[in-house]
C-alpha positions, 0 to 999 in steps of 0.5 A, a space after each residue: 078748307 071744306 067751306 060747304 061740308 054740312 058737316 061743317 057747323 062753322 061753315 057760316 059762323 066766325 072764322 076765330 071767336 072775336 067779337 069782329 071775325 068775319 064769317 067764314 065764307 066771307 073771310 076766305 071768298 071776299 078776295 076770290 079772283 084776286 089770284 085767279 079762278 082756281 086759286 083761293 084769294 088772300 084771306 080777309 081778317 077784318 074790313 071797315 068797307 060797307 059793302 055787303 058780302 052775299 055768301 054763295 048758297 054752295 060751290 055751284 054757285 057762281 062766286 063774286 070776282 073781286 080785282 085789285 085795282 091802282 091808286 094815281 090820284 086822291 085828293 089830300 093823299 097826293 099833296 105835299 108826300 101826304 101818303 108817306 107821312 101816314 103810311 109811316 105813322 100807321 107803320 108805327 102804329 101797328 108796331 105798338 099794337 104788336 101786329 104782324 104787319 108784312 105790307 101797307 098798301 094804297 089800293 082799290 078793288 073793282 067787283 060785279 054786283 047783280 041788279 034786281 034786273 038780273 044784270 050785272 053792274 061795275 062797283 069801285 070801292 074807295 081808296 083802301 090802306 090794306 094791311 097784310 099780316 103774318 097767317 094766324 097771328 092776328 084776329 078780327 078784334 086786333 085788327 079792327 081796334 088798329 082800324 080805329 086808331 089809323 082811322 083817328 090818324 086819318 081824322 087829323 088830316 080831315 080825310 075821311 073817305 078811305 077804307 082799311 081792311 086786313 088780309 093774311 099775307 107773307 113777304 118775300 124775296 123772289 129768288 160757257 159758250 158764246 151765248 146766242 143772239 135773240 131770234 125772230 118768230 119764224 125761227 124755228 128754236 124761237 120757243 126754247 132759245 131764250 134762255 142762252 141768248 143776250 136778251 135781258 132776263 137771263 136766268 142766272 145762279 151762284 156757281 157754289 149756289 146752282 140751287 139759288 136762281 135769280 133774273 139778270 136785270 140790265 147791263 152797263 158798260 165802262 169804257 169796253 168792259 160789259 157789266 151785268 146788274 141783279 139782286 144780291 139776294 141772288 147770289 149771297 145765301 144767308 149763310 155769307 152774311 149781310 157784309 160789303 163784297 168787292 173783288 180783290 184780285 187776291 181772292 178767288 172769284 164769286 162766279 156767277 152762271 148762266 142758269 143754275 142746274 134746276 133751271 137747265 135741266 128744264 131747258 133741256 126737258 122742255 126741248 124734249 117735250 116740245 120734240 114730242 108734240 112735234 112729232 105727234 103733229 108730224 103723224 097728223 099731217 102724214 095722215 092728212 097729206 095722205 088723204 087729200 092726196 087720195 082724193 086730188 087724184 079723183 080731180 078734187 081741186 081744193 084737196 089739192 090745195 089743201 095738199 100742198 098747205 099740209 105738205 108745207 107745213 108737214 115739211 117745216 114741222 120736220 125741219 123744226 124737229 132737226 133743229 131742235 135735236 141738234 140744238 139740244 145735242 149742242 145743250 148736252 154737249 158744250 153746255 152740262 158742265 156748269 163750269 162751261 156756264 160761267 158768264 162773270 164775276 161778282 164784283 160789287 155788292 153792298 149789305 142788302 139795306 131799307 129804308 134808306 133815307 129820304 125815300 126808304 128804297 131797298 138796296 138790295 143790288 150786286 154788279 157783275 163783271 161779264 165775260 164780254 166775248 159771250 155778250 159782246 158778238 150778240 148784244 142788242 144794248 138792254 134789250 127785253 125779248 118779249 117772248 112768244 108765250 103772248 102772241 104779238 096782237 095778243 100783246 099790243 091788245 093788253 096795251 092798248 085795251 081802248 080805241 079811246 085810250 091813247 098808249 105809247 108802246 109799239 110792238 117791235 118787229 123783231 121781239 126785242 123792246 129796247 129800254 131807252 129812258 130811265 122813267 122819273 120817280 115823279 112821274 110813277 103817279 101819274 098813269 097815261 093809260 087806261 084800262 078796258 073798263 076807262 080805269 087810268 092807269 099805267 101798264 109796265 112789263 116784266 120778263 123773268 126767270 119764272 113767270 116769262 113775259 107779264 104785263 101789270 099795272 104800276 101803282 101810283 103809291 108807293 108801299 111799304 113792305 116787312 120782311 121776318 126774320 131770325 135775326 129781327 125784321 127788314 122795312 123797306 119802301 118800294 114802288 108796287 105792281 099789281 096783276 094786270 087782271 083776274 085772268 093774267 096770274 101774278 106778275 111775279 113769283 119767286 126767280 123772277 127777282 133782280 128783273 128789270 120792270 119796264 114801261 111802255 115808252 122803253 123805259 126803265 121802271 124799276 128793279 124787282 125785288 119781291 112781292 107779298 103774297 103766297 109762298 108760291 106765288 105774289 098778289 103784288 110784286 115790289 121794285 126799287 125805282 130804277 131812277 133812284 138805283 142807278 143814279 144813287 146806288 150804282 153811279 155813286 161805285 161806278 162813275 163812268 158807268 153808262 147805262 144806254 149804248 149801242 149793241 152791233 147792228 141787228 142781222 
């Protein structure tokens, strides 16, 4: 899209040719920074907000950075399940209007403006219900006539002090050897091992489906017996049906491995690469071992010194190399075959089903028997490996943004952040912390196949998520996770699903399931509240389940 092509005669005029299209600068630039600097924001359709949007004269102009904000608190909204009531009614609403809704969420957004004294001012806007919609299937004339009849529906409970806005938007679902146990950060394998140890987040695949890649979310145990937990849009391709699945011993077994071979592949690219960079780093450091060695001989103390350092670390860098090489060495030869990759079965996965009553959650679950001798040795209980992609202070920074704001978390020294407490869906409301500008709100964590280690902010809403298909659409209600600022990137992307989202007081949040956004990407990412899918879903199949137990003692 040229927005600025002087050619471009509609560069300032309606994105389509309704009465209440936006212009085209403000459709697609109103959202910038909602995914980043680099990427285009979601595309606005028709908004009833009253702030004004200043188009930039052309791209040099610095743009207006807008952030999507949670909502924990409104007056009439959080009363007696009040949101519920008309985020289901506006559902209904937009059905009769034949809207291609893909979610209705309750947020707020947070912008810069310029005072006349050239200095910047933080400006909230008001509680907003925004709308997604399929891409080219709503104008600004549609929107704005549904606008009118959930600001009506709004009147009747004598609220009056919410926004509504629409944006283009798409649901979707985001798809051998003893294993290792997890390593601490003077390891030298401490990048590149994650994968093929007992942490939680293992990137798993059909063993008939390698193509499709989900997260493992959590395990449980009966008696001795260790069981795994992801989403069953993982492992079952649509091609299998929507129907119950339970083992019968008759019947060959749904194995499930440990990586699918897209995801091998890149564990072993990325060993070489980072063997590479190593390399060139060892050329550097010969090169500056050699020269301050030439100039510590002339007496120079400090180049001594400094000597001994680069020695050091030239020394380390070496023997990080051979442990890289014999480790990918193991990879290829134990590790190729896919069969030798083969963690489980599946045992148990019921119809993916929303909407399902009181609450409206999605199950969308399948249970997975393990092979306890490659978990068991090297099991931490439900673990989270915080990774090294975020520095430890880095990390604590993003959780603790204020000296003035209090938070629960506490680094663990060894990387691995145990999940104690199942976190009551009552308490998804209320945020306990704050974030750098004083906003409240409540950080989670999430460690997925794709996207790593991401830190969000939890809503104290839930939303309601729409999913198209062949065979008709898929409702469902969900607790939603925003991106934790403009600079962050999303939460989640598609392979990070069937994750386990966690607190900040090790507990259990939720379990991804999707998110709306870009193809390639997510604004916000949905889960089933963890409370609801434990209790409801799996206990109800596996009584004896328990969720919290002890792994053998850290070595």
């Amino acid at each position: 899209m040229k927005l600025w092509d002087s050619d471009d005669a509609s560069s300032l005029t309606s994105v389509d040719t309704s009465r209440h299209g936006v212009p085209k600068l403000e459709a697609y630039l109103y959202y910038h920074g909602l995914r980043g600097n680099r990427k285009p924001g979601p595309k606005l359709i028709y908004r009833t907000s009253s702030d004004i949007f200043l188009p930039p004269s052309g791209p040099s102009q610095d743009l207006r950075k807008m952030q999507l904000l949670t909502v924990h608190n409104h007056g009439k909204l959080g009363q007696d399940q009040l949101w519920a009531t008309i985020r289901d009614k506006t559902v209904r609403l937009l059905d009769r209007k034949q809207i291609k809704q893909t979610s209705v969420d309750l947020v707020r957004f947070r912008w810069e403006e310029q005072t006349e004294d050239g200095r910047g001012k933080e400006v909230t806007g008001r509680v907003t219900i925004w709308i997604g919609v399929l891409p080219d299937s709503t104008n600004g004339d549609a929107a704005f006539d549904s606008a009118q009849g959930i600001i009506e529906l709004l009147k009747e409970y004598e609220i009056d002090d919410i926004d509504i806005a629409f944006r283009e938007s798409e649901a979707q679902l985001l798809a051998g050897p003893l294993l290792y146990a997890p390593v601490n950060d003077v390891h030298p394998l401490k990048s590149v091992i994650d994968w093929v140890t007992t942490a939680l987040s293992l990137p798993i695949a059909g063993l008939r489906t390698p193509h499709m890649q989900g997260t493992l979310g959590f395990y449980f145990k009966i008696g001795e017996d260790l069981y795994g937990v992801t989403a069953r849009h993982v492992l079952f391709p649509t091609t299998e049906g929507n129907n119950l699945y339970r083992y019968n011993t008759s019947a060959p077994k749904k194995n499930v491995v440990l990586m699918g071979n897209g995801a091998f592949d890149d564990l072993l690219g990325s060993i070489q690469a980072l063997i590479g960079t190593l390399r060139n780093t060892v050329t550097v450091l010969e090169k500056r071992v050699s020269a301050h060695a030439e100039r510590a001989k002339v007496g120079n103390q400090q180049a001594a010194v400094d000597q001994g350092k680069f020695q050091q670390n030239l020394d380390e860098t070496k023997a990080t190399i051979a442990e890289l090489r014999k480790f990918w060495a193991t990879l290829k030869k134990d590790w190729s075959a896919v069969d030798n990759r083969v963690i489980g079965h599946v045992v148990w996965s019921p119809p993916i089903t929303g909407l399902n009553p009181p609450e409206g959650y999605t199950r969308d679950v399948c249970v997975i028997k393990l092979d306890k001798e490659k978990f068991i040795p090297n099991l931490r209980g439900n673990s989270v490996d915080l990774g090294t992609e975020i520095e430890a202070g880095k990390f604590m920074s993003l959780l603790y943004p204020r000296d003035d704001a209090s938070s629960e978390f506490d680094y663990p020294e060894d990387r691995l952040y145990l999940l104690q407490v199942i976190l009551a869906a009552a308490k998804i409301k209320e945020p306990n912390s704050q974030d750098l500008k004083g906003d409240p709100t409540r950080f989670v964590i999430k460690r997925g196949h794709t996207t790593f280690t991401t830190v969000g902010r939890l809503n104290g809403f839930e939303s309601h998520e729409r999913r198209y298909g062949l065979l008709g659409n898929f409702d469902s209600i969900g607790v939603a996770v925003y991106p934790y600022d403009n600079d962050s990137g999303p939460f989640s992307r598609g392979g990070d699903s069937g994750a386990a989202i966690a607190g900040t007081n090790h507990d259990f949040v939720a379990q991804l399931t999707g998110g709306t956004g870009p193809t390639d990407s997510s604004d916000i990412t949905y889960g089933t509240p963890m409370e609801w899918l434990w209790n409801k879903v799996i206990k109800v199949e596996f009584p004896s389940a328990v969720l919290f137990f002890d792994g053998p003692a850290t070595h």
